[in-house]
C-alpha positions in Angstrom: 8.5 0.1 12.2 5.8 -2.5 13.3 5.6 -0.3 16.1 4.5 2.6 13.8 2.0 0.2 11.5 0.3 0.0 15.0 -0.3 3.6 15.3 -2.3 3.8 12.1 -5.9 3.4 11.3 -6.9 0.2 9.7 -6.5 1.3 6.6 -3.5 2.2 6.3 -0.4 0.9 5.9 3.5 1.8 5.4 5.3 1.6 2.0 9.4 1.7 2.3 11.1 3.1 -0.4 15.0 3.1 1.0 17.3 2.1 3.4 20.9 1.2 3.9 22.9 2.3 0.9 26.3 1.5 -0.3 28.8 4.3 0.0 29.0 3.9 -3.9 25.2 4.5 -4.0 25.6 7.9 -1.7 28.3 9.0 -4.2 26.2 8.0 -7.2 22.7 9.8 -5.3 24.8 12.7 -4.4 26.2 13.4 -8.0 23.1 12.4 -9.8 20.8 14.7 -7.7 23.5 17.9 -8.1 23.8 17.4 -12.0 19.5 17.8 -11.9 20.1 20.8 -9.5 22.8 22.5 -11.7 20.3 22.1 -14.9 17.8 23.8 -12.4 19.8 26.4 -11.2 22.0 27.2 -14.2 23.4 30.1 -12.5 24.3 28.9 -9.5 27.8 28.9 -8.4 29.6 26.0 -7.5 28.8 26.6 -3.4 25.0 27.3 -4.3 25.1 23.9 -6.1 26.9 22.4 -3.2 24.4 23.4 -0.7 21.1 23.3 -2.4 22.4 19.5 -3.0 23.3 18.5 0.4 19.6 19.8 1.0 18.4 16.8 -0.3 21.4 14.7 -0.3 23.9 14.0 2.5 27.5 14.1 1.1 29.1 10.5 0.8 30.8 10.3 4.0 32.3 7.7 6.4 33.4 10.5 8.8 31.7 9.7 12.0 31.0 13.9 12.5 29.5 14.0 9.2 28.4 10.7 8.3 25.7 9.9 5.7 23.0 8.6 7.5 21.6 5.7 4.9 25.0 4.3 5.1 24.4 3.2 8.7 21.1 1.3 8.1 19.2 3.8 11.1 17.7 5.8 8.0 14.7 5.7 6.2 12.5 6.8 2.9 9.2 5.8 3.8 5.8 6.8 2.6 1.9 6.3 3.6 0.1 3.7 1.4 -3.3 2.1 1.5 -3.7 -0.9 2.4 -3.1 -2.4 -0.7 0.9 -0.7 -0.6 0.0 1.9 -2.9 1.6 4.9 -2.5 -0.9 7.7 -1.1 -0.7 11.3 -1.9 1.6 13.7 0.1 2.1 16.3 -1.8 4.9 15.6 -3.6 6.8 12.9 -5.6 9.6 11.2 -3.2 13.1 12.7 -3.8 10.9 15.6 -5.1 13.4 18.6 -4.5 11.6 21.7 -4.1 10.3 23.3 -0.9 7.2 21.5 -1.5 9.3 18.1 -0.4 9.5 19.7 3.5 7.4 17.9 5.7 5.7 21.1 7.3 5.3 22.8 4.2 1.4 22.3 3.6 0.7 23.0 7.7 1.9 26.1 6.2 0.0 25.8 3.2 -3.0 24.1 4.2 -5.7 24.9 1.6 -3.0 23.9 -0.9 -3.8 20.1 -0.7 -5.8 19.5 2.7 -5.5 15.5 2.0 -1.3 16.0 1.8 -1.5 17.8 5.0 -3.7 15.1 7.0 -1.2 12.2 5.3 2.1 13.7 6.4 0.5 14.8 9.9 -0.6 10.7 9.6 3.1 9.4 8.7 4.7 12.0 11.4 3.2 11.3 14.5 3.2 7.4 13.7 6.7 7.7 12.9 8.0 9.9 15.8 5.8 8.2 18.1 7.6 5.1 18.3 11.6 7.3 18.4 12.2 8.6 14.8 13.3 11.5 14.0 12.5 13.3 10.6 14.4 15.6 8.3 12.3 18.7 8.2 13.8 19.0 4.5 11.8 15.7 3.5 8.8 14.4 4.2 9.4 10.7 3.6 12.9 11.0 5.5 13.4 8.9 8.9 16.2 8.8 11.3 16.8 5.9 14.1 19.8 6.0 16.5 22.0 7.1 13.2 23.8 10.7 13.7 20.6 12.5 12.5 18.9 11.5 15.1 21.3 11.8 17.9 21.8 15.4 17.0 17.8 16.4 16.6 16.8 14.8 19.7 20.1 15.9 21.6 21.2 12.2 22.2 25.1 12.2 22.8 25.6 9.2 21.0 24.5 7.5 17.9 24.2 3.6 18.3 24.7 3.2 14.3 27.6 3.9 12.6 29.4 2.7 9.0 28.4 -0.3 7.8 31.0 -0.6 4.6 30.5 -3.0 2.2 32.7 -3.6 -0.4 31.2 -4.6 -3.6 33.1 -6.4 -6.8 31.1 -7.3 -9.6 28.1 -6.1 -8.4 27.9 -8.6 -5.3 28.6 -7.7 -1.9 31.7 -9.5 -1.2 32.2 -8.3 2.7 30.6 -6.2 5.4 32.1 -4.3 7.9 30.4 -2.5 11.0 31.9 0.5 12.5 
């Protein structure tokens, strides 16, 4: 990421708002995020809800075909901030889930908030410049060597797998690396 603070003009900087999680935070993200769907989308079914939430969230898994990518470490929330680390506008709120939230959505929409467009375009090239890989879904959503990013830039491996920590009384009490 020092790479990418390089990229930008002097005044900007880089504001980080998550990145390794817990496989108890996945689970807790995953069901949190569905329950706001379902009161969204009362009439969804229970495979609408399931989709429209792995949208946003990856499904808590340790399955290396279909592993969350936060729980290796390789994935990252990140926004654009002055230089001050205040948040600058992109458009949307971060974890905002609407199409809004997709990181080409105001190239498509570019009258809708000009200064959006030009700070995504900003946090996009800086990012994938120095070998990230974004989720098209969400903006703020950055992928290194994790299974994301293996399979949008066609890598056959992934250098990050599991890390799983175990966790008693709210302290981590041992880490494992898969």
């Amino acid at each position: 990421m020092q790479h990418a603070l390089t990229l930008l003009p002097k005044d900007y900087s880089l504001l980080l708002y998550d990145g390794y999680r817990p496989f108890q935070v996945q689970q807790y993200l995953f069901s949190h995020f569905s329950k706001q769907l379902a009161r969204i989308m009362p009439d969804a079914t229970e495979q609408e809800l399931l989709q429209a939430t792995k949208k946003y969230v990856a499904l808590p898994s340790v399955d290396a075909a279909h592993l969350a990518p936060h729980l290796t470490g390789g994935a990252i929330d990140i926004t654009l901030a002055d230089r001050q680390g205040k948040a600058l506008d992109l458009g949307t709120a971060f974890d905002e889930m609407n199409e809004k939230s997709a990181t080409r959505y105001f190239e498509h929409n570019p009258k809708e908030n000009p200064e959006a467009c030009q700070h995504r375009r900003l946090l996009y090239n800086c990012m994938t410049q120095v070998g990230f890989s974004n989720y098209a879904e969400e903006w703020w959503h950055y992928d290194f060597h994790d299974v994301a990013w293996a399979r949008r830039v066609q890598a056959k491996t992934a250098c990050y797998g599991a890390i799983q920590v175990t966790i008693l009384d709210h302290e981590i009490k041992e880490i494992r690396y898969q």
